[in-house]
TITI-563600 format. One line per 2 residues: for each residue x, y, z of C-alpha. Coordinates in steps of 0.02 Angstrom, whole numbers, plus 50000, padded with zeros to 5 digits. Layout:
X:Y:Z | ... .
END
This chain:
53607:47937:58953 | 53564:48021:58798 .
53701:48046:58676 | 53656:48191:58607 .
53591:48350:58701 | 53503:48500:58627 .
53598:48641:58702 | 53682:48647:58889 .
53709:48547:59015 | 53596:48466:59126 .
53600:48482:59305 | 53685:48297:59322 .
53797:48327:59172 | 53858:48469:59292 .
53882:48355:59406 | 53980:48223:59300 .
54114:48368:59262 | 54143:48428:59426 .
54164:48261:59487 | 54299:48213:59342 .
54360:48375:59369 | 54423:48341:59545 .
54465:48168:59520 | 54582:48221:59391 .
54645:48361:59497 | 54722:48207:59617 .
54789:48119:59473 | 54853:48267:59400 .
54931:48310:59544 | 55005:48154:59614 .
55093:48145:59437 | 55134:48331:59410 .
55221:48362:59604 | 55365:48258:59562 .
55423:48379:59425 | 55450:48555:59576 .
55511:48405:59690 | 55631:48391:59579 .
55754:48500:59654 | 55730:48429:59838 .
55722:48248:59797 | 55874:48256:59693 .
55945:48344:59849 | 55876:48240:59972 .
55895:48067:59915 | 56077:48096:59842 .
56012:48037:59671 | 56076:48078:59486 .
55952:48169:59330 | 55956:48004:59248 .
55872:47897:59415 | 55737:48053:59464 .
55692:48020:59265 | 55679:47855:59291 .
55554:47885:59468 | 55431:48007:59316 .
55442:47856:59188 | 55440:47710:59302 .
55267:47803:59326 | 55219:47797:59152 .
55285:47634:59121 | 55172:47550:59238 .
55010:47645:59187 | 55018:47594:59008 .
55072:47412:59057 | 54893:47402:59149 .
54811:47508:59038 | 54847:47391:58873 .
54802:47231:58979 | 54646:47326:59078 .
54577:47388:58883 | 54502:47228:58835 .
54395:47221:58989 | 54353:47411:58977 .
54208:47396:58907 | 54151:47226:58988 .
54098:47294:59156 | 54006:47474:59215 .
54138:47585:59215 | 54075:47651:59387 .
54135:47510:59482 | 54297:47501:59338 .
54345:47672:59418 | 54301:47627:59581 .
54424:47494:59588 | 54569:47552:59496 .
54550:47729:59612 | 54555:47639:59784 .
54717:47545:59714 | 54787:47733:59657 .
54759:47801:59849 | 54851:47646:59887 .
55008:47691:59805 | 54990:47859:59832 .
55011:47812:60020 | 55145:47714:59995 .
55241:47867:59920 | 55205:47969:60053 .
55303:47824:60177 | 55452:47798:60043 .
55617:47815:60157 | 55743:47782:60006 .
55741:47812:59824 | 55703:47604:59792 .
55558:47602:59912 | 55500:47781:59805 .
55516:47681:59634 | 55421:47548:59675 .
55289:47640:59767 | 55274:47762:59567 .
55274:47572:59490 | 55098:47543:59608 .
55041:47711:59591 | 55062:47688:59423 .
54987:47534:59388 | 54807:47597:59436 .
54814:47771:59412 | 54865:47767:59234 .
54703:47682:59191 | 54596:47815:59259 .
54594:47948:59139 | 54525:47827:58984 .
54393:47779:59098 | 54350:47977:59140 .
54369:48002:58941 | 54255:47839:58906 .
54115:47945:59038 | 54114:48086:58953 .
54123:47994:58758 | 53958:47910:58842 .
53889:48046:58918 | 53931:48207:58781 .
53886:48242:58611 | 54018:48267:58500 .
53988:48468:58477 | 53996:48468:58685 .
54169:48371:58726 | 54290:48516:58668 .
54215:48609:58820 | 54183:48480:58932 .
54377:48425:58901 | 54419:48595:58935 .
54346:48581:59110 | 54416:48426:59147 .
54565:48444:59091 | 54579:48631:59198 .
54618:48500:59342 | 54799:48522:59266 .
54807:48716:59289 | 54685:48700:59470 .
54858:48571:59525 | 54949:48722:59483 .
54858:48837:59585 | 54805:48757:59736 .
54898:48582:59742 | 55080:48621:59687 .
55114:48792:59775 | 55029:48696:59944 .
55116:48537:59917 | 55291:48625:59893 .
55249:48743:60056 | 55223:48576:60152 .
55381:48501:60080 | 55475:48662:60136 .
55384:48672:60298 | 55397:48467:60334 .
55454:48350:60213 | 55433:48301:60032 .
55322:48153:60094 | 55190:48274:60164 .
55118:48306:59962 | 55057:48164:59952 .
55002:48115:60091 | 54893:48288:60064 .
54827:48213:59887 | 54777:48050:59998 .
54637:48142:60104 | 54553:48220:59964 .
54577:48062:59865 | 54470:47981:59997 .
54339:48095:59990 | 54320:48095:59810 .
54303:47899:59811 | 54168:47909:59950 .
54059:48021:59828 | 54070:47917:59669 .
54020:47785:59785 | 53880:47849:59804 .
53837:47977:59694 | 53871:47927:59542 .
53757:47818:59430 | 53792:47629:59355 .
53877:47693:59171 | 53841:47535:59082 .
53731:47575:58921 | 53894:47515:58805 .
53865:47332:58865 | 53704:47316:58763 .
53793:47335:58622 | 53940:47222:58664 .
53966:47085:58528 | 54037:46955:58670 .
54215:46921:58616 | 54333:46896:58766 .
54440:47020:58803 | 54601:46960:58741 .
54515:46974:58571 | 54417:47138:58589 .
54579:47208:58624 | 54666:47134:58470 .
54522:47172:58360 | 54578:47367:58427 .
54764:47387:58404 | 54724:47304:58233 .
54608:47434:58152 | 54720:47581:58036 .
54635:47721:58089 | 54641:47680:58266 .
54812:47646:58246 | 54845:47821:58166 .
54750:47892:58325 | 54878:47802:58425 .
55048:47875:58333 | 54975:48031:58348 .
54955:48018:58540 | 55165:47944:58552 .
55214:48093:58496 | 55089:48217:58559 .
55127:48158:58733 | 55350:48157:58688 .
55321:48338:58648 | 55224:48380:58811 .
55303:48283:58963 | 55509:48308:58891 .
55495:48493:58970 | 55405:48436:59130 .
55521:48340:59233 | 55695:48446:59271 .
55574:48623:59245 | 55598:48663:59409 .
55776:48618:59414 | 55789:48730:59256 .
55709:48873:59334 | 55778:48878:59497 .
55963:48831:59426 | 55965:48922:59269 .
55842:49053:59259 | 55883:49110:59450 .
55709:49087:59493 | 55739:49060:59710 .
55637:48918:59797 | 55535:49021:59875 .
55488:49094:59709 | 55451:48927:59620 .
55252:48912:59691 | 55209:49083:59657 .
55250:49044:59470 | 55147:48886:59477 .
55008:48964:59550 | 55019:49124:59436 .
55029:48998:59294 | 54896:48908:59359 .
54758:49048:59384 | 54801:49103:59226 .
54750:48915:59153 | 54592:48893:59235 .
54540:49040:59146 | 54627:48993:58978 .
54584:48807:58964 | 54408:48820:58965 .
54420:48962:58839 | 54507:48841:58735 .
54371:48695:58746 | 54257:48822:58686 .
54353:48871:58538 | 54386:48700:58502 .
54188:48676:58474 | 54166:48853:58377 .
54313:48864:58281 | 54344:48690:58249 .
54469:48576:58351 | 54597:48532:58208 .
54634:48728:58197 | 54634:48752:58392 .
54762:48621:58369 | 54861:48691:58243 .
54858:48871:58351 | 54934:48779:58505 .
55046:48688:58426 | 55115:48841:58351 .
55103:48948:58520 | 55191:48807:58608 .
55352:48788:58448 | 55367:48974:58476 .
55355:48975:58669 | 55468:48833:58683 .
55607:48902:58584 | 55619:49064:58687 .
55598:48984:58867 | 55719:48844:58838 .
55862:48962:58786 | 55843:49082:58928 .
55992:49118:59034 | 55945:49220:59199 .
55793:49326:59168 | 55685:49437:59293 .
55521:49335:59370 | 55402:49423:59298 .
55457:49400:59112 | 55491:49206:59157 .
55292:49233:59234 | 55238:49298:59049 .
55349:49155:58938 | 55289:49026:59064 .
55083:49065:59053 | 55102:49076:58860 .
55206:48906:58840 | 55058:48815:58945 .
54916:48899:58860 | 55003:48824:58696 .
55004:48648:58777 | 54840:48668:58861 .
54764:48711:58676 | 54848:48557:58613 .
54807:48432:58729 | 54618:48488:58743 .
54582:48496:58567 | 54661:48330:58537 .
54575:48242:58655 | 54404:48311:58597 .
54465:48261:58439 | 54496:48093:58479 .
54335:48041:58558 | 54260:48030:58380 .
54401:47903:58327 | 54312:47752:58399 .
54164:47653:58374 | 54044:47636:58517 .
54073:47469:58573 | 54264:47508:58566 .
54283:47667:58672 | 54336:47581:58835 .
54465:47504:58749 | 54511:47627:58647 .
54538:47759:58759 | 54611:47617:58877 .
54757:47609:58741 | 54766:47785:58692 .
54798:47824:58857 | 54921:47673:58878 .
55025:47722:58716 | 55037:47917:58803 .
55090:47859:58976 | 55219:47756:58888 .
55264:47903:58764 | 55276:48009:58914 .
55385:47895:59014 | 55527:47885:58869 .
55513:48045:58844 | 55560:48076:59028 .
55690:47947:59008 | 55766:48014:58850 .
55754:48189:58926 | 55840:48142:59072 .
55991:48088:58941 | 55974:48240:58839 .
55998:48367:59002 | 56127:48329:59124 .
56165:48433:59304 | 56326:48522:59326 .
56405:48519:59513 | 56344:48663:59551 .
56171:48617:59494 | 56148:48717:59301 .
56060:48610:59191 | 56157:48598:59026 .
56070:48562:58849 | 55907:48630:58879 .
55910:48701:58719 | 55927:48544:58643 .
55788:48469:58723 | 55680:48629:58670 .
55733:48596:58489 | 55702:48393:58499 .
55517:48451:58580 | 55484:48558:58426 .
55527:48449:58303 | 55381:48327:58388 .
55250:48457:58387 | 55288:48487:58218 .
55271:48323:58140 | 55123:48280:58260 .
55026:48439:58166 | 55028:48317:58014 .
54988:48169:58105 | 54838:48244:58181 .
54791:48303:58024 | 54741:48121:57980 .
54629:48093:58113 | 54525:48271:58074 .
54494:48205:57903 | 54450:48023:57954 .
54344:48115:58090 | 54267:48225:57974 .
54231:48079:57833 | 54148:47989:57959 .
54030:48123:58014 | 54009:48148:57842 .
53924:47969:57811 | 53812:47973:57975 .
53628:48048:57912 | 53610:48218:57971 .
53444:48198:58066 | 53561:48077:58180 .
53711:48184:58208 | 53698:48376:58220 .
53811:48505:58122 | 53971:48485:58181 .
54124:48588:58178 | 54298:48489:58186 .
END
């Protein structure tokens, strides 16, 4: 594949994003239903904020375990059949959570899940760093990552009606049959990815992967992501409990504000991976980050408050995070070397799954669950949230200028004129 195109896609480019798109969408999903099965699980299997906490992170904790010790061989073999294997193992464990009888048999079942699915995303970042010019990724990012808001739409509202309708097992055993379907077409479909082994200098992984984690500005990449990943997932796992406790939002509500939510940010993400490439992605960050401070603040100290202002506060708090998390990860893609970016992005997204899964943890410490089911210091965790957003702005700050000096150096009849 060429690395750089002249303008547009091409018709298998198309193809490549569509296809991450979805994949993503299962991921996405199988990760994101926990947080509006919040309310019946901690219901259901008689279990305390601190253990459902520990079923998100357990999760996280798994996925960047394999993802530090799967980075070294990330850019050994074609990363077609890399995300063929770790995908069948994800549909695995996804099965095995849709058969968990008790809260044990559900944690180790996230611990599987975990384990493969975790690794997927740097290998969908690592296709599109191969496939994309730089001046591309901000959009083609923002269509990937829309597979967040598309959960919201389609998966999350269905996936709570079946949980209402059957049992909270039934989500994913929905995510399952699509999963299948998705692996059946990379199978065939989708071409050998394997240009980055010409270039490979034949180190084994064990020291490809230290020669990573030991570089400075990779390491600054990876600070950045620990705290641009605590400031995103503290506010996911007890939001449903928040909304349908505190803010008086009814269960039969709680889908329609996903799905609002969600149309809204399949309209607003890809707007943002454009802006990311026209305006610059360090200022897209910067505008996120302050949408989601402000958004955060207000939401998090709401007491009871009519649906459709909690419909308004809830569309702008997402397109804050949305803004952040696509224009970082464009941003990102221009951290590493060639013959790194399989690792790389294996670590990077190691060092956010674990982020994520202590901020769960320490989240699930911050907020505890009255008798009667109010969720106490919310507030708190709002302000703790803030505070990370805040000093990740600086953080990221770093990596725009190292991004930017390195353009800088590369001859411009190699690289085109590139906004960051």
């Amino acid at each position: 594949m060429s690395e750089k195109e002249s303008k547009g896609f091409t018709r298998y480019q198309t193809f490549i994003i569509v296809l991450l798109a979805t994949l993503q969408f299962t991921v996405v999903l199988d990760f994101m239903v926990l947080s509006p099965l919040g309310a019946i699980l901690l219901k259901e299997l008689s279990i305390s904020t601190v253990q459902f906490g520990l079923v998100v992170s357990a999760y996280a904790f798994s996925a960047g375990a394999s993802g530090l010790l799967a980075a070294g061989f990330a850019d050994k073999f074609d990363r077609k059949k890399l995300l063929l294997f770790f995908y069948t193992g994800f549909v695995v464990g996804t099965f095995l959570c849709g058969l968990a009888p008790t809260y044990n048999f559900l944690l180790m079942a996230r611990i599987f899940t975990g384990i493969f699915g975790g690794v997927i995303g740097s290998i969908s970042f690592a296709i599109i760093t191969d496939i994309f010019a730089l001046e591309f990724r901000g959009r083609v990012m923002g269509f990937v990552q829309s597979a967040f808001a598309l959960s919201q739409v389609i998966g999350i509202p269905l996936g709570l009606y079946l949980a209402n309708l059957y049992n909270w097992h039934a989500p994913f055993l929905l995510i399952i049959g699509l999963a299948v379907i998705i692996g059946i077409i990379i199978f065939i479909y989708l071409k050998p990815i394997n240009e980055h082994l010409k270039i490979q200098s034949g180190q084994n992984a064990f020291f490809h992967l230290t020669n990573v984690i030991s570089k400075p500005q990779y390491l600054r990449a990876f600070a950045a992501t620990t705290l641009l990943a605590t400031g995103g997932f503290m506010l996911m796992p007890f939001g449903s409990a928040f909304g349908v406790h505190n803010l008086g939002i009814s269960m039969s509500q709680l889908p329609f504000l996903y799905m609002v939510t969600g149309i809204c940010m399949l309209g607003f993400g890809p707007l943002t991976g454009l802006l990311s490439d026209k305006i610059g992605k360090y200022k897209m960050f910067i505008i996120g980050s302050v949408i989601a401070s402000v958004m955060t603040l207000i939401y998090c100290n709401l007491s009871v408050t009519p649906l459709w202002i909690i419909l308004v506060l809830n569309v702008l708090l997402f397109v804050g995070i949305s803004a952040r998390m696509i224009s970082a990860s464009a941003l990102m893609t221009a951290v590493p070397e060639p013959q790194d970016r399989g690792a790389f992005m294996g670590v990077n997204s190691s060092v956010q799954q674990i982020a994520g899964g202590i901020a769960s943890l320490i989240a699930g410490l911050i907020v505890t669950e009255t008798s009667t089911g109010y969720i106490e210091n919310y507030p708190l965790l709002g302000n703790v949230v803030v505070g990370a957003i805040i000093i990740t702005i600086f953080l990221m700050y770093g990596i725009h200028k190292y991004v930017a000096a390195k353009l800088a150096s590369v001859p411009t009849s190699i690289v085109s004129t590139e906004v960051i």
